[in-house]
C-alpha positions, 0 to 999 in steps of 0.5 A, spaced: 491 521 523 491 515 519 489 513 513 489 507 507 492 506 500 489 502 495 492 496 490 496 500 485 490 501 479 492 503 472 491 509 469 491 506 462 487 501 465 481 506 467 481 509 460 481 502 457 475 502 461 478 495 464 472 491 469 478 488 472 481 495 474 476 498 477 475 492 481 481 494 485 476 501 486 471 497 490 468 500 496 467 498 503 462 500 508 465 506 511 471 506 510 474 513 508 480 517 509 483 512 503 487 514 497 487 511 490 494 509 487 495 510 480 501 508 476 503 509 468 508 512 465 505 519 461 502 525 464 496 526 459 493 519 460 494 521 468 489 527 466 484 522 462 484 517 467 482 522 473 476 525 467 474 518 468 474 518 475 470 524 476 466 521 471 463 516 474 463 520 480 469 516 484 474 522 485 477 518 491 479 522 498 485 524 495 491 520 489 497 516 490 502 517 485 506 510 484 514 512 483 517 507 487 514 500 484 520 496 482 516 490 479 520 488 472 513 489 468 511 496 470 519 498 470 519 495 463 512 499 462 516 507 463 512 506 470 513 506 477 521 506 479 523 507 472 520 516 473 525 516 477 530 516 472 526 521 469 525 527 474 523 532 468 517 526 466 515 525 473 514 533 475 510 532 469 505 527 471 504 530 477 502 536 474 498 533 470 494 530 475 494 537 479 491 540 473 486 535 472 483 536 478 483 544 478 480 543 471 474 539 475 475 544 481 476 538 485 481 540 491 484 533 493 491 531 496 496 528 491 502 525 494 507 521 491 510 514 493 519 514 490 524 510 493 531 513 494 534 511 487 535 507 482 541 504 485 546 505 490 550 509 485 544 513 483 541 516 490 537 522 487 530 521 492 532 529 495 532 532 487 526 528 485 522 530 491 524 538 489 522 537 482 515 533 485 514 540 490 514 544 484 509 540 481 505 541 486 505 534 489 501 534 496 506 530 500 512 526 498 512 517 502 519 515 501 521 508 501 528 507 503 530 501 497 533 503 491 529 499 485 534 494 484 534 492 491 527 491 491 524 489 498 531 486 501 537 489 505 536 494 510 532 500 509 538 506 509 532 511 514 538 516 512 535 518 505 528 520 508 532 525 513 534 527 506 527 528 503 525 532 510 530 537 509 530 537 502 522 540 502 517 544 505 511 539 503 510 533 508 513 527 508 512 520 510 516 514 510 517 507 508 521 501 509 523 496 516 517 499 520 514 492 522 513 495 530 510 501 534 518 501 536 519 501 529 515 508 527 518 511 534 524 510 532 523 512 524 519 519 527 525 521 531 531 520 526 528 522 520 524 528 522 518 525 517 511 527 518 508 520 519 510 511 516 507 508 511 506 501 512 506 495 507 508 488 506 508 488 514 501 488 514 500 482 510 497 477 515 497 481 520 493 487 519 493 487 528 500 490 527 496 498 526 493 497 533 500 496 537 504 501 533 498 506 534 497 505 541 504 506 542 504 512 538 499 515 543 503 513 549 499 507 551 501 500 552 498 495 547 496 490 547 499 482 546 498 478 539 492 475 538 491 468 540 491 462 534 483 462 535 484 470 534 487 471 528 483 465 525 477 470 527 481 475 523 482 470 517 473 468 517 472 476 517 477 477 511 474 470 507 467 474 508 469 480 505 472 477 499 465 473 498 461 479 497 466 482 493 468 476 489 463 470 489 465 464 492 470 460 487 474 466 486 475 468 494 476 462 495 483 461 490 484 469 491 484 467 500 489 461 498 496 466 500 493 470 504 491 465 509 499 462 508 501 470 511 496 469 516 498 462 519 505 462 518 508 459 525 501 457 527 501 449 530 499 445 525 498 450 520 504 447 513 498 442 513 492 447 514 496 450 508 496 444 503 487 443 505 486 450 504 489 449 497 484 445 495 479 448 497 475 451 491 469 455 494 469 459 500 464 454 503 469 449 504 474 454 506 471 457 511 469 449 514 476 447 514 478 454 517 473 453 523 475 446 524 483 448 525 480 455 530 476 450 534 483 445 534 487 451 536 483 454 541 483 447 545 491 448 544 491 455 548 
């Protein structure tokens, strides 16, 4: 079973009642099976946050409790990866959105992201997993980095192996899967329920296809195409139009499309156009010319 995960949303944001935060909450078409990625620091606005949610009738299919962020700014704030250095206050949050839930008689999964540590001297992703359990945490995703390396070194696939023997609950994993070889290999040494996939989907959503196919024991299929992926590039502009407007999707496509076009021919000056274009129709007009210019290359 597959599913999705949001932005990460902002308790505090949500009971700020902040119009930016509940932006990242905006629905597609038929999507289903996605979870809503909270991070803040106290257990009582967790509570409140999901007393909004159910009152705007938006509970989400299931929560996704951030413990793994390692951005200064959040850290700084007491969220994300700074809970794993305070096992007592993450079980607690948690709980706090456990109970919420139970309160609105609402039964919906809530798993937890962690990383393996605060750093390689504080490896402590197996204990937290045990505290998050007794709190009644769904499932657990580990991403394989301390916090102080951020996204760099090699992912130590060790510690999820760790966390699978240290609970009973399910367990996901994070960290140098870019491959269908990738999530076999992490599935057979780890023992882990399922991977969870991030920054290699960036400009590259196709990468799911691949990794499901070879999941299921079928060939995938090759790359896409130059043309292809620009095909890919369109559909997304579309989206963020009708989410957006014209002059926000237009800035806000500007490092989406760098990750879609990297390595592509022609694509430095392509980048340096699409700079400057600031509205969705010129965009998509610069974006057609060099699918045409790619495809007589093919």
């Amino acid at each position: 079973m597959d599913g999705t995960v949001t932005e990460m949303v902002s308790v505090d944001g949500l009971v700020r009642n902040n119009p930016n935060t509940w932006e990242l909450l905006h629905d597609v078409p038929g999507e289903t099976r996605c979870a809503v990625q909270l991070f803040g620091a106290k257990p009582e606005t967790f509570s409140e946050a999901l007393g909004v949610l159910a009152a705007h009738d938006r509970v989400p299919d299931a929560i996704d409790v951030n413990m793994g962020c390692p951005v200064r700014k959040v850290v700084g704030a007491g969220a994300g990866a700074a809970l794993m250095r305070d096992p007592v206050r993450a079980g607690r949050v948690v709980e706090s959105v456990v109970e919420a839930m139970e309160r609105r008689r609402v039964r919906r999964p809530v798993w937890v992201k962690i990383r393996s540590g605060w750093d390689d001297d504080s490896i402590n992703a197996p204990a937290l997993a045990r505290v998050l359990q007794d709190a009644w945490a769904s499932g657990i995703t580990v991403h394989a980095r301390t916090r102080r390396a951020h996204y760099s070194g090699r992912a130590d696939w060790r510690v999820i192996a760790d966390v699978v023997d240290a609970v009973k609950i399910p367990v996901l994993g994070n960290g140098d899967v870019r491959s269908g070889e990738d999530a076999v290999a992490m599935l057979s040494e780890t023992g882990c329920l399922g991977v969870m996939v991030g920054r290699a989907a960036l400009g590259a959503p196709w990468i799911f296809d691949p990794m499901i196919a070879i999941l299921d024991g079928r060939t995938p299929r090759g790359n896409p195409r130059p043309e292809e992926r620009i095909r890919v590039v369109l559909c997304h502009l579309e989206m963020e139009v009708a989410l957006r407007g014209s002059e926000r999707a237009a800035r806000f496509m500007r490092k989406h499309i760098h990750w879609y076009t990297h390595g592509l021919p022609g694509s430095a000056r392509l980048r340096e156009r699409v700079n400057h274009c600031n509205d969705a129709e010129t965009l998509h007009r610069v974006l057609a010319g060099y699918r045409a210019k790619v495809g007589n290359l093919s």
